[in-house]
N, C-alpha and C positions, 0 to 999 in steps of 0.2 A: 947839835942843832941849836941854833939861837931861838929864844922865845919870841923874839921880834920878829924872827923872818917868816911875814905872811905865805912869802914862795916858797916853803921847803915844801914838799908833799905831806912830810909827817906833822906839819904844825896843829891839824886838824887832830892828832893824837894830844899833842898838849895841852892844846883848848879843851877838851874832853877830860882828861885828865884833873887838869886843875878846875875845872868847874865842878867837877864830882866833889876835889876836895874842900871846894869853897862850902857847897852844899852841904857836905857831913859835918863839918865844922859848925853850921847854923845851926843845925840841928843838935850839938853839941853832941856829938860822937865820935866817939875813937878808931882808926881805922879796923881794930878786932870787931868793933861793934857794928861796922858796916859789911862784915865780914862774914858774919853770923847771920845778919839779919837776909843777905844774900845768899848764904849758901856756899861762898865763895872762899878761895884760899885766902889769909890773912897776906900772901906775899903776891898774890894777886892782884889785889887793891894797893898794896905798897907801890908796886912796878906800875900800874895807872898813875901814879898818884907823882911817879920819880922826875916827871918832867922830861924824861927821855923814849918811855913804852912807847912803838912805836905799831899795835895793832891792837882793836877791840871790835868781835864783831857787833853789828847794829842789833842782835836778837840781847848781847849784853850790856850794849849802853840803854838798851829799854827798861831791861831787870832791874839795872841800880836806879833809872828814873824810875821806876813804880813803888822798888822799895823805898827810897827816899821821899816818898810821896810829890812829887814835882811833876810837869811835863818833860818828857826827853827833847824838848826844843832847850830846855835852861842849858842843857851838857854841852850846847851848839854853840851859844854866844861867847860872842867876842870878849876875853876880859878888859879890852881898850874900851869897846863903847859903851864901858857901868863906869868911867873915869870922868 
């Protein structure tokens, strides 16, 4: 899948993705740290995070926005329109 192709179906997996990692990053955290702190497998968060995962249900992109202390609207946006 290209990052750019707004049309894939699964792009909405990349945006999700990589805004998690934008996020953990702010927060200065290691993916083990977002890992723990979720409850979640460390290759869990790797494969979100690969730019290829292509499925997260909505009850777990809510977990990681609460753990990360954020709205689960941030995991939404576009990373073109913070350019």
């Amino acid at each position: 899948m290209s990052k750019n192709n707004k049309n894939d179906e699964n792009y909405i997996f990349y945006i999700i993705g990589q805004n998690i990692k934008k996020q953990r990053e702010l927060k200065g955290w290691t993916q083990e740290k977002l890992a723990d702190e979720c409850d979640y497998d460390l290759s869990f968060i790797g494969k979100l995070e690969s730019k290829t995962y292509q499925t997260i249900s909505i009850p777990s992109v809510n977990h990681i926005a609460k753990v990360l202390d954020i709205h689960i609207t941030e995991l939404f946006k576009d990373l073109e329109d913070e350019q």
